[in-house]
C-alpha positions as CSV (number, residue, x, y, z in Angstrom):
1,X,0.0,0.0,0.0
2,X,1.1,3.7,-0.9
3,X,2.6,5.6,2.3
4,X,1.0,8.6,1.8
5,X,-2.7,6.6,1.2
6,X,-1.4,4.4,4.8
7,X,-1.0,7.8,6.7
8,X,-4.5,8.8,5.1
9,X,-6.1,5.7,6.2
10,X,-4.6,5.5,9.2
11,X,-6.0,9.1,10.1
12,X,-9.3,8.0,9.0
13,X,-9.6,5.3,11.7
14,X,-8.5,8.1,14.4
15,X,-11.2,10.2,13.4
16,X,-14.0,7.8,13.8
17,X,-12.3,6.6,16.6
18,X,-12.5,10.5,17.7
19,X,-16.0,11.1,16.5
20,X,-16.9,7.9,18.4
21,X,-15.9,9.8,22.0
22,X,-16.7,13.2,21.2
23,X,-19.1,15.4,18.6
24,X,-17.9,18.8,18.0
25,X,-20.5,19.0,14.6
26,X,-19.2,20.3,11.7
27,X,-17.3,22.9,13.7
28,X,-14.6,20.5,14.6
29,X,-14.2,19.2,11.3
30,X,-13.6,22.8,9.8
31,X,-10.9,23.0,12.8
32,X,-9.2,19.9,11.6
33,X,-9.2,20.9,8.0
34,X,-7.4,24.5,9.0
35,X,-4.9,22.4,10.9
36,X,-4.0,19.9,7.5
37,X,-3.2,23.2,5.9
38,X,-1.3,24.5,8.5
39,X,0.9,21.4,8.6
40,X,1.0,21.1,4.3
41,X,2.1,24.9,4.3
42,X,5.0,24.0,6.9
43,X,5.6,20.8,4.8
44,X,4.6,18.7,7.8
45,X,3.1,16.2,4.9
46,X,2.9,13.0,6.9
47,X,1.4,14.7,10.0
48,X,-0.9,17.0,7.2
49,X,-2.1,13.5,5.7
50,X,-3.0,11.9,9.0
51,X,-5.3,15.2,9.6
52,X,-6.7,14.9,6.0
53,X,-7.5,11.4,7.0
54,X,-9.1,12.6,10.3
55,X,-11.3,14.5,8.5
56,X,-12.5,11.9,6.3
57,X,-13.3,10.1,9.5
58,X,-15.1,12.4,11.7
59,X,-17.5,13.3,8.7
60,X,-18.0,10.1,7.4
61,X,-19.3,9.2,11.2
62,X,-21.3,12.5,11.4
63,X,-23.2,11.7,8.3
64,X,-23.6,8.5,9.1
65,X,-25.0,9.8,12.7
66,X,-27.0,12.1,11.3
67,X,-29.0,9.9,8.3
68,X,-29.8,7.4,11.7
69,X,-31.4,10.0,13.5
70,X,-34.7,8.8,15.0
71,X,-37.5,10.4,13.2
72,X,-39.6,12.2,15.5
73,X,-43.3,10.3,14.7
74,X,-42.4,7.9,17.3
75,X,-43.5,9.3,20.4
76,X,-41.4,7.2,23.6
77,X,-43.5,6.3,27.0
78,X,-46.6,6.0,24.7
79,X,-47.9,2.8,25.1
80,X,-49.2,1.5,21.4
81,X,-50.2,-0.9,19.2
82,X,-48.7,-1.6,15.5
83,X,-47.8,-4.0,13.4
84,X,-43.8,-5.0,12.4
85,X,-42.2,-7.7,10.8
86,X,-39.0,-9.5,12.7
87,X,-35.7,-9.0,10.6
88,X,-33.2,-11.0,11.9
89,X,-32.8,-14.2,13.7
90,X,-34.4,-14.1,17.4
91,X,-31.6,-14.1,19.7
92,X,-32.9,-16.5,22.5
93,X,-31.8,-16.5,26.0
94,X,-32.9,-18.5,29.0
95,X,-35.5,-16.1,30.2
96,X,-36.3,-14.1,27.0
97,X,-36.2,-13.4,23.9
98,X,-34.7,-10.6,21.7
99,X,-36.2,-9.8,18.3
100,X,-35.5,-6.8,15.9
101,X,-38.1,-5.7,14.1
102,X,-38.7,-3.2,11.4
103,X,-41.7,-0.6,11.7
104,X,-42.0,2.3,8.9
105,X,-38.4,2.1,8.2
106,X,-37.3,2.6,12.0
107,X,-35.9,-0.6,13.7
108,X,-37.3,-1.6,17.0
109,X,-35.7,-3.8,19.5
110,X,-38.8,-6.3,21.5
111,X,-37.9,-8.1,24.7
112,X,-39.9,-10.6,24.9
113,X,-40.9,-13.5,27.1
114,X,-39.0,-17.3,26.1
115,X,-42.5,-18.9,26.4
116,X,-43.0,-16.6,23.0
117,X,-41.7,-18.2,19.9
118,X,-41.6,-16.3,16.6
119,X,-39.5,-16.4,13.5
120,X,-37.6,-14.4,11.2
121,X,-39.8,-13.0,8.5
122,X,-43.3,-13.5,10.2
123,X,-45.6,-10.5,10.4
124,X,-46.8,-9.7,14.1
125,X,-48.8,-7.3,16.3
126,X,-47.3,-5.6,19.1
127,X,-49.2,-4.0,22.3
128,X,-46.4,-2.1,24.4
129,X,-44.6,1.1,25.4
130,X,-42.2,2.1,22.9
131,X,-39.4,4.2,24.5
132,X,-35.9,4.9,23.4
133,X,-33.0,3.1,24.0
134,X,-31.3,4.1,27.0
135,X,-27.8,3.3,28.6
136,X,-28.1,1.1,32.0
137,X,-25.9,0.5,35.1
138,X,-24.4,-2.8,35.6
139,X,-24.5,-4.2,39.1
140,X,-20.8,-3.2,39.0
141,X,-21.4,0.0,38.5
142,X,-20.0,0.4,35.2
143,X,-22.4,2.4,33.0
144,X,-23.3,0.3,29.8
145,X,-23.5,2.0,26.5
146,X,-26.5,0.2,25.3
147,X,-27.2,3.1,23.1
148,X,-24.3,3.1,21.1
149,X,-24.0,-0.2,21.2
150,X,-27.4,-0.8,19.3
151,X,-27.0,2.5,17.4
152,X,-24.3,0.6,15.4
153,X,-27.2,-1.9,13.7
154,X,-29.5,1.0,13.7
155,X,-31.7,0.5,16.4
156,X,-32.8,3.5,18.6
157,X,-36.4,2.2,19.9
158,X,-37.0,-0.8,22.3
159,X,-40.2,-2.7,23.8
160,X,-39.7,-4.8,26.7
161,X,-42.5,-7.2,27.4
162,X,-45.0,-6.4,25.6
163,X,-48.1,-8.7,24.1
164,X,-47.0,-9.9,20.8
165,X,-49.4,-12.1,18.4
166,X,-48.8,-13.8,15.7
167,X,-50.7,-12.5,11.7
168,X,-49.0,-14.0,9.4
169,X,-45.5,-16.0,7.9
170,X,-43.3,-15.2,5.2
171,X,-42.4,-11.4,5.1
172,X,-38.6,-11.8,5.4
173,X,-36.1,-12.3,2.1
174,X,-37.2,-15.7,0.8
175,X,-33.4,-17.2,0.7
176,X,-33.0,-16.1,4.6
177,X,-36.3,-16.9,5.7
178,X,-35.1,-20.9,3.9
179,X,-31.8,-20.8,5.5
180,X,-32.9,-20.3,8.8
181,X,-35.9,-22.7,8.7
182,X,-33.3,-25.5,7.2
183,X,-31.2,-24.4,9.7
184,X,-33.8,-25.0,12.4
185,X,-34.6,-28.1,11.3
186,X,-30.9,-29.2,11.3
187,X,-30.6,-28.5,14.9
188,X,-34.0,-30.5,15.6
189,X,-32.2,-33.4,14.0
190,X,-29.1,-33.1,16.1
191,X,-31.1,-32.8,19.4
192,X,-33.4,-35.8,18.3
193,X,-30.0,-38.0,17.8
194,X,-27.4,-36.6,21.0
195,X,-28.4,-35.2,23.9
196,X,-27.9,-32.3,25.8
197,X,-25.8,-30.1,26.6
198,X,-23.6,-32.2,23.4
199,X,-26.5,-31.5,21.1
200,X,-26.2,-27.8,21.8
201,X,-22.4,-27.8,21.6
202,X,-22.9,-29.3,18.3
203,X,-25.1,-27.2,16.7
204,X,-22.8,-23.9,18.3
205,X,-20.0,-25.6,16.3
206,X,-21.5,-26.3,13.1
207,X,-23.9,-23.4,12.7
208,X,-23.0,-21.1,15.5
209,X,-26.2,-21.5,17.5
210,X,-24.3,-21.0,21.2
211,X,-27.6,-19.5,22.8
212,X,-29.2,-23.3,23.2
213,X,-26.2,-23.9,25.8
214,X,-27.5,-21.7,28.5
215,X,-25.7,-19.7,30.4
216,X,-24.0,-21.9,33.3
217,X,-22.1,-23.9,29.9
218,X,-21.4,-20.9,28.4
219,X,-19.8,-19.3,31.7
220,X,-17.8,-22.4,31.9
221,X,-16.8,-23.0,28.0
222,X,-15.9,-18.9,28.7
223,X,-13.5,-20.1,32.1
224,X,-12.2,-22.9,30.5
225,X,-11.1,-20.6,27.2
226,X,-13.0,-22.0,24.4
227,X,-16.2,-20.0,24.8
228,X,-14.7,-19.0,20.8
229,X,-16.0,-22.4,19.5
230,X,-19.3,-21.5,20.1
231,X,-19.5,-18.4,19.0
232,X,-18.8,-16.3,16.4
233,X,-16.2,-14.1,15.3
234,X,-13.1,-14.5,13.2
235,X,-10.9,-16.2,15.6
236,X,-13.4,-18.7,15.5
237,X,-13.6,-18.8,12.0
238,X,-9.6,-18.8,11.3
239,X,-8.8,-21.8,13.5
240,X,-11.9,-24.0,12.3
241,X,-10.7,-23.1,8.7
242,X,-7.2,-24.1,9.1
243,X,-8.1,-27.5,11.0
244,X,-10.6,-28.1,8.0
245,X,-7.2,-27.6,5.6
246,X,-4.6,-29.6,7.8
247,X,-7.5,-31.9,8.0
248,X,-8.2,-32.5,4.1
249,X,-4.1,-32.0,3.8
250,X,-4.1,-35.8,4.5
251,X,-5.7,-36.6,1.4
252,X,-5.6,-33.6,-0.9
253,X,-2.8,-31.5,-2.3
254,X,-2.1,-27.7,-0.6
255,X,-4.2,-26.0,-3.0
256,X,-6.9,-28.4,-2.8
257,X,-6.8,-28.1,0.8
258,X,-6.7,-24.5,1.0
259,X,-10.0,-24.0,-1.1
260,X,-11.8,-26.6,0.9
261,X,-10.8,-24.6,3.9
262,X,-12.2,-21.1,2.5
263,X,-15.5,-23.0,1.1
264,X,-15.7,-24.8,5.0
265,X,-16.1,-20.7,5.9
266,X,-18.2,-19.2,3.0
267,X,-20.4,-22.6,4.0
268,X,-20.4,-21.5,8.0
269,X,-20.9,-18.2,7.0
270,X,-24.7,-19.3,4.9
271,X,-25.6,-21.8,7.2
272,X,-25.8,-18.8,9.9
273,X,-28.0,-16.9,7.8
274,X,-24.9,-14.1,6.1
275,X,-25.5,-11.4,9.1
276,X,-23.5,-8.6,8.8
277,X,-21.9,-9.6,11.9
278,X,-21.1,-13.1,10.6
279,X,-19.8,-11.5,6.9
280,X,-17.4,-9.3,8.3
281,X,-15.9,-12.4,10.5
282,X,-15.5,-14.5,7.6
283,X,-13.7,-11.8,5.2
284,X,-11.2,-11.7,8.4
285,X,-11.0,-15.1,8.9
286,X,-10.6,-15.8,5.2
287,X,-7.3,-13.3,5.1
288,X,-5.9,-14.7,8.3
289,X,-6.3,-17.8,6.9
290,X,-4.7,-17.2,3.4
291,X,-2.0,-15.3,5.2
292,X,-0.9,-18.4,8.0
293,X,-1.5,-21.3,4.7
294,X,0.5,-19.3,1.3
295,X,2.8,-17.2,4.1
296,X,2.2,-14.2,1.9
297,X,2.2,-11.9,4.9
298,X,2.8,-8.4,3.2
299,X,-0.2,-9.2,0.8
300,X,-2.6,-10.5,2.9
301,X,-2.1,-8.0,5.7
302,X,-2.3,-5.2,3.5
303,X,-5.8,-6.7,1.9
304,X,-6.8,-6.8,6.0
305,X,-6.5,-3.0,6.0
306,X,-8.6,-2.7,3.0
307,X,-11.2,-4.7,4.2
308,X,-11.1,-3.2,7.4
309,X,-11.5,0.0,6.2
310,X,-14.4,-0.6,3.7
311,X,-16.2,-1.8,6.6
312,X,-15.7,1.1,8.7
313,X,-16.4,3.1,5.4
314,X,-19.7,1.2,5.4
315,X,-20.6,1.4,9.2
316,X,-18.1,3.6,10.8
317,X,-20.1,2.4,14.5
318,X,-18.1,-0.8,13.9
319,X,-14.7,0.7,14.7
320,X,-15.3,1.1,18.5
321,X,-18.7,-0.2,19.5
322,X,-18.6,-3.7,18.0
323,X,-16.5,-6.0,20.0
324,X,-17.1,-9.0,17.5
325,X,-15.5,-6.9,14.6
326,X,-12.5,-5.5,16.3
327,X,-12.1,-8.9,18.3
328,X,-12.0,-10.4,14.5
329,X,-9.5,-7.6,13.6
330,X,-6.8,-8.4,15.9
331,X,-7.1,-11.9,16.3
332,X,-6.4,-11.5,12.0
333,X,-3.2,-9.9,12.8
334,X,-2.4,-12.2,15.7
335,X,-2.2,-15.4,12.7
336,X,-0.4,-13.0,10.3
337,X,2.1,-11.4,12.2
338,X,2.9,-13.2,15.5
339,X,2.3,-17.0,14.5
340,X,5.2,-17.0,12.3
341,X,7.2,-15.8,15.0
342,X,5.9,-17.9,18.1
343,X,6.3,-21.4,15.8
344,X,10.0,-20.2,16.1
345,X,10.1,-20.7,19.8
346,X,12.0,-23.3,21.2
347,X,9.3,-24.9,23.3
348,X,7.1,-24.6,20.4
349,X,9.6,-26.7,18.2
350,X,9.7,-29.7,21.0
351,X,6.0,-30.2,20.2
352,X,4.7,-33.2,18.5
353,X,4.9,-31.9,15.3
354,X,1.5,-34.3,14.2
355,X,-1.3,-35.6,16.3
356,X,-3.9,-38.0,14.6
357,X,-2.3,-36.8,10.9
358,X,-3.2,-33.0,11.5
359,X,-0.4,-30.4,12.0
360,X,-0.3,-29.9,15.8
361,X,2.3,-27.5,16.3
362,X,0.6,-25.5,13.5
363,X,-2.1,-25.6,15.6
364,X,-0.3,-24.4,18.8
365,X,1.6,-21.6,17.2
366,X,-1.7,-20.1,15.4
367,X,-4.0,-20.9,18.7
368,X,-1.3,-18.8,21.0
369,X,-0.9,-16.5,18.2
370,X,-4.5,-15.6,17.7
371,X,-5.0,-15.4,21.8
372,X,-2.1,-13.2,22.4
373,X,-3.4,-10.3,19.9
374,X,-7.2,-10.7,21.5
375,X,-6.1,-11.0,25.8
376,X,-5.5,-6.9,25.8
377,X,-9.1,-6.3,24.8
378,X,-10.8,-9.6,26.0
379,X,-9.0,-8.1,29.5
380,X,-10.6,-4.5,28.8
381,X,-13.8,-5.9,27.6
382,X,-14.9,-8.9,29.7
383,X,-12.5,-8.6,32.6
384,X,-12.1,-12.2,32.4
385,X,-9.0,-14.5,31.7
386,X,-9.1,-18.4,31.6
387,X,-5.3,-19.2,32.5
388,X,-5.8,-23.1,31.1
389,X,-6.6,-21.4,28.0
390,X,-4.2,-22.4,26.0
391,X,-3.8,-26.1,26.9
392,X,-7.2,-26.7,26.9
393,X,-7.3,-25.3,23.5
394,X,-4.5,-27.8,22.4
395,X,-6.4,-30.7,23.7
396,X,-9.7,-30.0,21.7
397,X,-8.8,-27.7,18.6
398,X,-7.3,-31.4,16.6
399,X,-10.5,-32.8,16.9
400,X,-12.8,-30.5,16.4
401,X,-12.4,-30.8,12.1
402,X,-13.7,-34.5,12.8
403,X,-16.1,-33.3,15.2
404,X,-17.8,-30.6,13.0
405,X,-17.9,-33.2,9.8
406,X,-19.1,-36.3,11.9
407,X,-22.2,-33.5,13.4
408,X,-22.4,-32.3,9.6
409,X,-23.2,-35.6,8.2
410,X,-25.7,-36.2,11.8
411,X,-27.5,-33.2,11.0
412,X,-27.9,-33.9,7.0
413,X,-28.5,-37.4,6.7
414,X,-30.8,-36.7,9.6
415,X,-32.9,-34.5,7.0
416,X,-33.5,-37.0,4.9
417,X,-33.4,-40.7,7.3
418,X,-32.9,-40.3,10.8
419,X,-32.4,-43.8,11.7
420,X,-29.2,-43.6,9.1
421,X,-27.7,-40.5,11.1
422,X,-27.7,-42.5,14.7
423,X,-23.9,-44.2,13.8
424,X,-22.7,-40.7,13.2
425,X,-24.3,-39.1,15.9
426,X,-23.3,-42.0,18.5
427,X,-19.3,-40.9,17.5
428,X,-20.2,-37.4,17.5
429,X,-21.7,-38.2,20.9
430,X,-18.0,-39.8,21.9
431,X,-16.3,-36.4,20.8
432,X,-18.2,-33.8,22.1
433,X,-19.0,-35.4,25.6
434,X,-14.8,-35.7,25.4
435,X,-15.1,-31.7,24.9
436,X,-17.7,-30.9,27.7
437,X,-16.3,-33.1,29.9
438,X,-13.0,-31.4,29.7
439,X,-14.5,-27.8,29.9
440,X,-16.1,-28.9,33.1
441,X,-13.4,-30.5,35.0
442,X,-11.3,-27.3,34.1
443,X,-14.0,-24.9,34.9
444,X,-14.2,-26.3,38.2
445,X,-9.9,-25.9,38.7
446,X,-8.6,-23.2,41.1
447,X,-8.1,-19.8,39.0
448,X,-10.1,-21.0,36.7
449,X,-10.9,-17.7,35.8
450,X,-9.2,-14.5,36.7
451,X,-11.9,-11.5,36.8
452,X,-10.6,-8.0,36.8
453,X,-12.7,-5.3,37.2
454,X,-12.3,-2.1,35.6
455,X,-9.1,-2.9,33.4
456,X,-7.9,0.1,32.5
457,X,-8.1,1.5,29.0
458,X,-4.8,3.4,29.1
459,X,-3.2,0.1,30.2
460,X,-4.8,-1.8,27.3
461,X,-3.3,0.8,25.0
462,X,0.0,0.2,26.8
463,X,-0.2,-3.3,26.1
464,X,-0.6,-2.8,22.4
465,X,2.1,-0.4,21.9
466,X,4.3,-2.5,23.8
467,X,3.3,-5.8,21.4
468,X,3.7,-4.0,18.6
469,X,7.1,-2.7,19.1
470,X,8.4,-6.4,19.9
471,X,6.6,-7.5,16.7
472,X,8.6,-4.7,14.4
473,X,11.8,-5.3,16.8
474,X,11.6,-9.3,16.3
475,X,10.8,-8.8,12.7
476,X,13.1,-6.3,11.4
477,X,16.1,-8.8,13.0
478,X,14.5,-11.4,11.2
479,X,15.0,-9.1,8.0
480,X,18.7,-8.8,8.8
481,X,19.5,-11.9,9.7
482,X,18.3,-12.8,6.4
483,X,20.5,-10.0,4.6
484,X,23.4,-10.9,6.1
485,X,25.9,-12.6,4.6
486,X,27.1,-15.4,6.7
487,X,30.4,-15.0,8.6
488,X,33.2,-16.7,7.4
């Protein structure tokens, strides 16, 4: 990529990053401006391109902002009664249920009780107060922006509880509306053929659904350090791509391999239903993939800052109030820039180098790789850290290729003769109860999980700077080591 475009585009990312934090309107943007001419007229280029860039930013965010403001016919603490049609995939939990609906062109998030069941794409009436979405206090005391948080997808209006009725099926898109009903019935046939919690962790590997666990195996998959298998983002996506290639390695050739392993995430990606959420983790998961499997780090890295800025270019909300995307970002330039240098370590290199014909200390290096790059924000985030991490995640990640094709072939021969799916589902059964059985004896270890509240931002930025400098460090003696001439 051209310098002068990198200073540019890394200026943009400040000012949404800016605009994010703090709205001075249009006034701040002329300020800005004056100060890129300032610094052009003094020949400051680099620091006159980085304000340019700013610019760029903070406007794209404030039109953005300002086309998403909530038109004014909607009247909050009005209790009423209208008719919407859900838009997404329900988001169930244990005691409710979240759908998003869309009324009139404005979006409208409904809490709802779990004994309600709807679907994506049905029509339904809804008797409740609309209000607008508010931020909220956690019992920690930490103030929650829910606001901004939902004003990324859109969404500025909420219902809680109302009385919701059913009028009619089929309003969504027709391909969505198919893909989630097969993928409903998929999960039927894996719950008719294993048992719980396994059925669940199945269908959270193959298709992402994580919300059937509930929440005391989520907290423990969380403690234990895989809660990433069941979810998704595009750590999630990268690993379960490269075990599908070092899986199909065995019998195909690299290239072979390495399509099979982008088609196992374009396949992930529609059997979720294409979210935005879900797209923009498998674009980052596709480059950190192609990057760790062709070693074409320069390339691939600078394809990741294309794509990362088109997204922001798209939604510029992303940048700072979607933890999925940025978690997706870095654990992307975890596989690209520190697994090359962590499969150099020494313990790394007494590994088994293969376990049951897959690359294990592949594995390893892109596992710690990817972990490294995400702990800063995870610890920011979540103020959580599982310390078995790592070794649990080198006990599961070489089965889990097997896993997902043996659930695959449960769920699909299931559509069609559900007697013929029980031999595949019995091993499945083997595999996963190996997994949960594993996450709860570790869940249940001292330390288990290391909660700290209120991590600090500036110390999270520390962290960064301070990983970054020993990436460019290690990698620029890497460069002249291999410049060198050798010594006679």
């Amino acid at each position: 990529m051209n310098y002068r475009l990198l200073w540019v585009v890394s200026g943009f990312f400040i000012g949404v990053v800016f605009r994010s934090f703090f709205n001075f309107g249009w006034a701040g943007i002329g300020l800005i401006t004056v100060l890129a001419l300032a610094f052009a007229s003094q020949k400051y280029f680099i620091l006159a391109l980085i304000c340019l860039g700013t610019v760029l930013g903070v406007a794209r965010y404030e039109i953005k902002d300002q086309s998403q403001l909530p038109g004014n016919h909607r009247l909050p603490g009005n209790r009423e009664m209208f008719e919407a049609v859900i838009i997404d995939e329900p988001d169930e939990r244990e005691n409710y249920v979240r759908y998003v609906v869309e009324y009139e062109g404005v979006k409208i998030l409904i809490t709802a009780r779990a004994l309600l069941k709807f679907e994506y794409g049905d029509l339904i009436k809804i008797d409740g107060k609309i209000k607008r979405v508010e931020n909220f206090t956690n019992p920690d005391g930490v103030t929650f922006d829910w606001q901004s948080y939902l004003g990324k997808d859109e969404i500025y209006y909420e219902v809680a509880f109302p009385t919701i009725s059913l009028i009619e099926h089929g309003h969504g898109n027709y391909l969505r509306e198919k893909l989630f009903a097969l993928k409903r019935v998929f999960l039927n046939k894996l719950t008719r053929t294993i048992t719980e919690p396994e059925a669940s962790l199945a269908g959270g590997l193959v298709v992402g659904a994580k919300d059937s666990l509930g929440k005391e195996w989520l907290d423990k998959f969380r403690q234990a350090g895989l809660i990433h298998m069941v979810v998704l983002s595009g750590y999630n996506l990268s690993i379960v791509a490269l075990a599908v290639m070092w899986f199909f390695r065995k019998f195909l050739s690299h290239n072979k391999s390495l399509i099979a392993g982008i088609v196992a995430i374009i396949l992930f990606a529609i059997m979720t239903g294409g979210s935005s959420t879900v797209l923009r983790a498998s674009v980052m998961a596709i480059l950190g993939y192609l990057a760790q499997a062709t070693g074409r780090v320069s390339t691939v890295s600078r394809a990741l800052v294309i794509a990362a800025f088109l997204m922001v270019l798209l939604n510029p909300k992303v940048l700072v109030f979607d933890t999925g995307f940025q978690l997706s970002f870095l654990a992307t330039l975890g596989l690209i820039y520190l697994e090359p240098l962590i499969a150099k370590w020494n313990w790394i290199k007494r590994l088994p180098e293969t376990i049951l014909g897959l690359k294990f200390r592949e594995i390893a290096s892109a596992t710690l790789g990817a972990q490294i790059a995400v702990l800063p924000l995870i610890l920011y985030t979540f103020g959580n850290f599982s310390i078995y991490s790592f070794p649990v995640n080198l006990l599961v990640l070489p089965i889990v290729p097997t896993t997902m094709l043996l659930v695959f072939l449960t769920g699909l021969i299931g559509l069609f003769f559900l007697p013929l799916a029980i031999p595949f589902a019995w091993i499945s059964y083997i595999l996963l109860t190996y997994m949960t059985s594993l996450v709860n004896l570790v869940s249940k270890l001292p330390l288990a999980n290391l909660e700290i509240a209120h991590f600090p931002i500036v110390l999270t930025m520390l962290l960064y700077a301070g990983l970054i400098y020993l990436v460019l460090k290690l990698h620029k003696k890497e460069e002249h080591l291999a410049v060198s001439p050798p010594s006679a």
